[in-house]
C-alpha positions in Angstrom: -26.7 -54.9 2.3 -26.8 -51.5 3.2 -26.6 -50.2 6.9 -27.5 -46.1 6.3 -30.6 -45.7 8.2 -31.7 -43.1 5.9 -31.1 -43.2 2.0 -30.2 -40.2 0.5 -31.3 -41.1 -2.9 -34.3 -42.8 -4.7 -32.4 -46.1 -6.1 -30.8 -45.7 -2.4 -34.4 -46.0 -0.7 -35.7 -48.9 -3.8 -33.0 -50.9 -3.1 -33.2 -51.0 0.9 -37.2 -51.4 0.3 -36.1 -54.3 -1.5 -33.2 -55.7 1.0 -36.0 -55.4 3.6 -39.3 -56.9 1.6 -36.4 -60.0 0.8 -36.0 -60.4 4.6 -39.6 -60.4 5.2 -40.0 -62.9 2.9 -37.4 -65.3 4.1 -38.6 -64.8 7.8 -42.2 -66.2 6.6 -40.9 -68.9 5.4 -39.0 -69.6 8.3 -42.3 -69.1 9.7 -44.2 -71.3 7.6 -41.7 -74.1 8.6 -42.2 -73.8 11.6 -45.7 -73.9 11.5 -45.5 -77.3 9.3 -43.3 -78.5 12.1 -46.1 -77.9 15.1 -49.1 -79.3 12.7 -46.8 -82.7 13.5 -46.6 -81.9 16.7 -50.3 -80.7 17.1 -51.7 -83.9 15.6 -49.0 -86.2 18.0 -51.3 -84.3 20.6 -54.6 -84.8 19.0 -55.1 -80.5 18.6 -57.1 -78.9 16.7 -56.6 -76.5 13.8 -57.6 -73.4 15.2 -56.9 -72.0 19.2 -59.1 -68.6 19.1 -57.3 -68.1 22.3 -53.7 -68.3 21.1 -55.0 -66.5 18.4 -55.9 -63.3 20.6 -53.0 -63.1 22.6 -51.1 -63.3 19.2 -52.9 -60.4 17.7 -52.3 -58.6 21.0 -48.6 -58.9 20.9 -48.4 -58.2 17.2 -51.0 -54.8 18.0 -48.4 -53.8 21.4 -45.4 -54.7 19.3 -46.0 -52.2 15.7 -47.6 -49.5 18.8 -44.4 -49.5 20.8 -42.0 -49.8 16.9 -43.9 -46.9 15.5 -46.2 -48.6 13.2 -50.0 -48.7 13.3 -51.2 -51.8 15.4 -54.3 -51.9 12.5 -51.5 -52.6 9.7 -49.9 -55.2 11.8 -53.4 -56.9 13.0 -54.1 -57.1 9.7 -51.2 -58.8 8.2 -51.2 -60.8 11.0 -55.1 -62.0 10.1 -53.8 -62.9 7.0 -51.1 -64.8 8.1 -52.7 -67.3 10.5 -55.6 -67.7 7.9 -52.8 -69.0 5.3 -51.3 -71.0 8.2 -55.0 -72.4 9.3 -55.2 -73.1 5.4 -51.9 -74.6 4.6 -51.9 -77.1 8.3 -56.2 -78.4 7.1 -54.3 -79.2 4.0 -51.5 -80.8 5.3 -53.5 -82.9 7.3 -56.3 -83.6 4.3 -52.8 -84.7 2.4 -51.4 -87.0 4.9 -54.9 -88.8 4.8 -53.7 -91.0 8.1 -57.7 -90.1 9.4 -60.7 -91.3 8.1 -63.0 -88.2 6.6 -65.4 -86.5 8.7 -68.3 -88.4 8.5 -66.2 -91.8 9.5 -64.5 -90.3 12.4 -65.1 -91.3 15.9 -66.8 -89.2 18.6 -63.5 -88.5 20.5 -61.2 -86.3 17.0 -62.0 -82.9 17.5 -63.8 -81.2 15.1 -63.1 -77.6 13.9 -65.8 -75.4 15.1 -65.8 -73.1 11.7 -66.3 -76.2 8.9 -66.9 -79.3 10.7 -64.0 -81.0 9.0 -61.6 -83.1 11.6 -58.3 -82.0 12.0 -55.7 -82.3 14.8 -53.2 -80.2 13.8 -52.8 -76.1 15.5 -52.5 -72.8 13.9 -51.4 -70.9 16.5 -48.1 -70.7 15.5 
């Protein structure tokens, strides 16, 4: 890997793009792992999928983070959108997969329903 901090050529600057959008890469899936890991841990806890709260201080630390690094806090609010909509995605999935509950319409009063679909689900996205 390269340590310049600035490439003095074009393959120079490709091929640092690339070392860095490979990093990237690996750190979501270390991400994504991790997320997998706390559905577990949000269904032990009967959770639900989404915490809008969580959610907002998230985006809020993403937003001061990129302001104070230089980058624009829109670019990473947006990526960061995208990236707890995948992980809300992936944990209903997991959950709808593991089938230990009973579908919607046969689940008890207490199971907490998502607010945006309805469905039950116990596990949390704000990973």
């Amino acid at each position: 890997m390269s340590t310049s901090p600035n490439p003095t050529t074009v393959p120079e600057a490709r091929a640092r793009i690339d070392e860095i959008n490979e990093r990237v890469v690996e750190l979501l899936a270390e991400r994504q792992a991790i997320v997998d890991a706390l559905c577990e841990l949000k269904a032990d806890a009967d959770r639900t999928v989404r915490d809008p709260e969580r959610e907002a201080e998230l985006l809020a630390h993403v937003r001061a983070v990129a302001d104070e690094a230089g980058l624009p806090p829109t670019l990473a609010e947006t990526l960061f959108e995208e990236i707890l909509a995948h992980s809300v995605e992936r944990q209903r999935r997991q959950r709808a997969d593991g089938a230990a509950e009973p579908p919607a319409e046969e689940s008890s009063a207490e199971e907490p329903a998502d607010k945006a679909t309805g469905a039950v689900s116990t596990c949390g996205a704000q990973a």
